[in-house]
C-alpha distance (Angstrom), angle and dihedral (degrees) to the residues before:
residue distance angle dihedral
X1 . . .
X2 4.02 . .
X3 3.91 109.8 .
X4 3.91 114.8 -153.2
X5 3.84 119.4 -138.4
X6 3.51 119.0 -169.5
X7 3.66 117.5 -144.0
X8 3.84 117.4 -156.7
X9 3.84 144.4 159.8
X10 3.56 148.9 159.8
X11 3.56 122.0 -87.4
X12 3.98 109.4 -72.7
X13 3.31 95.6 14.4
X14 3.62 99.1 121.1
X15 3.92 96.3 -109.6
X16 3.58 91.0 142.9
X17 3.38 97.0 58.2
X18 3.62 93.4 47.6
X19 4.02 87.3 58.8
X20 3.74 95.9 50.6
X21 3.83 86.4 60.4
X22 3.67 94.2 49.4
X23 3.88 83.2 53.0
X24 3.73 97.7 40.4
X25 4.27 77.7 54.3
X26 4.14 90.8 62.1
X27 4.00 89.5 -100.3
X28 3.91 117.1 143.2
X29 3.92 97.1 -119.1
X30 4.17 119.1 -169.9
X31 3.38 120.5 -153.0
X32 3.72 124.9 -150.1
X33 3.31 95.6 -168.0
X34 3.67 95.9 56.3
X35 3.67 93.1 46.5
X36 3.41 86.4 59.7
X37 4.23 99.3 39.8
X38 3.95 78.2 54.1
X39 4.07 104.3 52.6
X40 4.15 87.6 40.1
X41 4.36 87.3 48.7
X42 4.16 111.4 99.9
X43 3.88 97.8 -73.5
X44 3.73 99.8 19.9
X45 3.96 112.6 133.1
X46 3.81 92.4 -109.4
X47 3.29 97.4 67.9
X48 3.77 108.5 80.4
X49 3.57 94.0 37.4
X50 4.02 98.7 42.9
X51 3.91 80.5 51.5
X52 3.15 105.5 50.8
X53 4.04 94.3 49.1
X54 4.05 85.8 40.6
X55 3.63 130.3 51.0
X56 3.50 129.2 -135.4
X57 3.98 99.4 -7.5
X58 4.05 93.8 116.6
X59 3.63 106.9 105.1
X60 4.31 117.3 176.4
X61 4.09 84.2 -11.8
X62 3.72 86.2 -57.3
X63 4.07 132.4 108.8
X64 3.60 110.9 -99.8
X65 3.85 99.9 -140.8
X66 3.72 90.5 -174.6
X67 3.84 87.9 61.9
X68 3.54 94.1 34.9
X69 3.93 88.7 53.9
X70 3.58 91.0 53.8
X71 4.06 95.0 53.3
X72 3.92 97.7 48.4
X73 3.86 99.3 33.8
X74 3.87 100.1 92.5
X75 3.93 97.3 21.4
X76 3.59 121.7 89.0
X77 3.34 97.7 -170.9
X78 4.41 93.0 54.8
X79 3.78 93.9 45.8
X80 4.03 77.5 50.6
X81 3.46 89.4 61.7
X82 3.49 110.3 26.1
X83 4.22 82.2 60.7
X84 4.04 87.9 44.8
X85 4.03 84.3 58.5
X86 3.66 99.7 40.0
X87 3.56 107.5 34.9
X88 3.69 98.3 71.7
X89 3.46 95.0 48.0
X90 3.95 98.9 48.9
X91 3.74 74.7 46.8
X92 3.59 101.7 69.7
X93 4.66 98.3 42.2
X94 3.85 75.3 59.2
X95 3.48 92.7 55.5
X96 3.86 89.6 44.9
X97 3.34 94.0 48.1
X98 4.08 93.6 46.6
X99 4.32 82.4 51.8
X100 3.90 99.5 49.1
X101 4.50 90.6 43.7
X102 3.84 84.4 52.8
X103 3.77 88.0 42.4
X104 3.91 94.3 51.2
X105 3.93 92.1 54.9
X106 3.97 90.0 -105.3
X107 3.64 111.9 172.9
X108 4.05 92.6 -157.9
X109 3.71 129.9 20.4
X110 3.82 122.4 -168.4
X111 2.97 132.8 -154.2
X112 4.45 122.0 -150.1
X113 3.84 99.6 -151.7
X114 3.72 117.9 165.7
X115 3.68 102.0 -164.0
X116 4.02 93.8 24.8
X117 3.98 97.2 144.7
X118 4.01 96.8 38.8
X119 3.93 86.9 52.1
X120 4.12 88.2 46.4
X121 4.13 87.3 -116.6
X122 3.94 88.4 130.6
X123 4.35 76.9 79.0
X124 3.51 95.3 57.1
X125 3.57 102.8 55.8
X126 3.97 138.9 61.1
X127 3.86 103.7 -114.3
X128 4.40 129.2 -17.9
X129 3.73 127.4 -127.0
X130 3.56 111.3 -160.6
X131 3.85 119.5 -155.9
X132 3.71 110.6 -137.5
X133 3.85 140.3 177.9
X134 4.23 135.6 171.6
X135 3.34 103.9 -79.2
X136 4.06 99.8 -118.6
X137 4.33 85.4 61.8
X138 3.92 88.4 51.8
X139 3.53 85.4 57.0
X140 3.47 106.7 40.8
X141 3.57 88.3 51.0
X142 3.97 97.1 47.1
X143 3.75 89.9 54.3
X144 3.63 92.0 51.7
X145 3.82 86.6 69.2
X146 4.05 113.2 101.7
X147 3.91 103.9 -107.4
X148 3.45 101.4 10.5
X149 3.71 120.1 125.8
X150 3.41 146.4 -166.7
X151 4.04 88.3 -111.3
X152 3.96 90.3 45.8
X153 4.16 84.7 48.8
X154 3.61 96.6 56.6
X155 3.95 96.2 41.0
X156 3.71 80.2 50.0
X157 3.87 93.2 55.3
X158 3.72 92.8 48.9
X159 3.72 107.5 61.2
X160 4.56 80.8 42.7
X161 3.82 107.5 78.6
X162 3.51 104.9 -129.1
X163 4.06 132.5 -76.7
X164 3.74 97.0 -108.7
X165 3.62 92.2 48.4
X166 3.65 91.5 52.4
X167 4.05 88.3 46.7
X168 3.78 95.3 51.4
X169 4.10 97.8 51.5
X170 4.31 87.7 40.4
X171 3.58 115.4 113.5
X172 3.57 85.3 -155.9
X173 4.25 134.6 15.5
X174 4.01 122.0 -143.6
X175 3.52 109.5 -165.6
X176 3.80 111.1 -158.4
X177 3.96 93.9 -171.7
X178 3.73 95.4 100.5
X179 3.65 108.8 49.4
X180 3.42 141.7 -91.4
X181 3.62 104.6 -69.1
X182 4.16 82.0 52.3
X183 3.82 88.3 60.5
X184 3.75 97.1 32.9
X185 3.85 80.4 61.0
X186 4.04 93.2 48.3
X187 4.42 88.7 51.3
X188 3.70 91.7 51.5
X189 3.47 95.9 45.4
X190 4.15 88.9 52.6
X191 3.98 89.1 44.8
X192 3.83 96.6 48.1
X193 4.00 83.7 45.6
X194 3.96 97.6 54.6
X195 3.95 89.0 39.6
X196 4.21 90.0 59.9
X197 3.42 80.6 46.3
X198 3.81 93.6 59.5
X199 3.21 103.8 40.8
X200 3.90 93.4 40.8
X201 4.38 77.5 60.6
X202 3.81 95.4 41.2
């Protein structure tokens, strides 16, 4: 039977990272953000109804999500809807993707979920690693990203529940403070441990 691990992780924590190694390792990795980046792209299924609810955030047929950031960011009520209208869609490529890991034989699936406990995702899966770093690193490398600043970090940080929350509900902890090979380490460790665990089933 295909377990599902959720992978999550405040921003800058190095979460994507972490899932690229769980891919490089064979594992069927979903990416949330990618779902999304796909439905906003010229043709995606966000696009008519985003635009419709939102003015002027179509760029080249395609969702603007710097605009669109700028329009919900501050107002309840917009992020309200913007998640009502994107939600179930992102909702149903997981669902594809959870159908064609089971349908490859895939003993583990996981899935890279930014804001998996504040959506209630942590219920929908078999255990949560949570991608962690000291706080001053999460920073550092935040800022480092063009157009990001200090304001946009701190906004960003508020709609995240905090680090040590995420920590204490984790099933499992990846620290990314210590370099790749350190995390690399961490991934394999989790893989080898759900593979004994389906074979020990078989």
């Amino acid at each position: 039977m295909m377990m599902l691990l959720g992978l999550t992780g405040s921003i800058g924590m190095g979460k994507s990272a972490t899932a690229g190694m769980f891919a490089a390792a064979g594992i069927p990795v979903y990416d949330a953000d990618a779902a999304v980046h796909a439905i906003y792209a010229t043709g995606g299924a966000a696009v008519a109804p985003l635009s419709a609810r939102f003015d002027d955030i179509v760029r080249d047929g395609a969702i603007d999500r710097t605009a669109l950031r700028a329009r919900v960011l501050d107002d309840p009520q917009a992020m309200a809807d913007l998640e009502a209208i994107v939600h179930p869609l992102v909702g149903q490529t997981q669902l594809d993707f959870r159908q064609a890991a089971r349908d490859s034989g895939a003993c583990l699936a996981v899935l890279d979920i930014p804001l998996l406990f504040e959506t209630g995702g942590d219920a929908r899966v078999d255990a949560v690693a949570v991608v962690t770093a000291p706080a001053e690193i999460q920073r550092e490398r935040v800022l480092a990203r063009p157009g990001i600043t200090e304001i946009d970090f701190e906004r960003i940080l508020a709609r995240q529940l905090p680090d040590a929350d995420k920590r204490a509900r984790a099933d499992f902890v990846i620290s990314t403070a210590w370099g790749y090979d350190f995390t690399r380490a961490h991934v394999a460790a989790i893989i080898d441990l759900f593979r004994t665990l389906d074979t020990g089933s078989a």
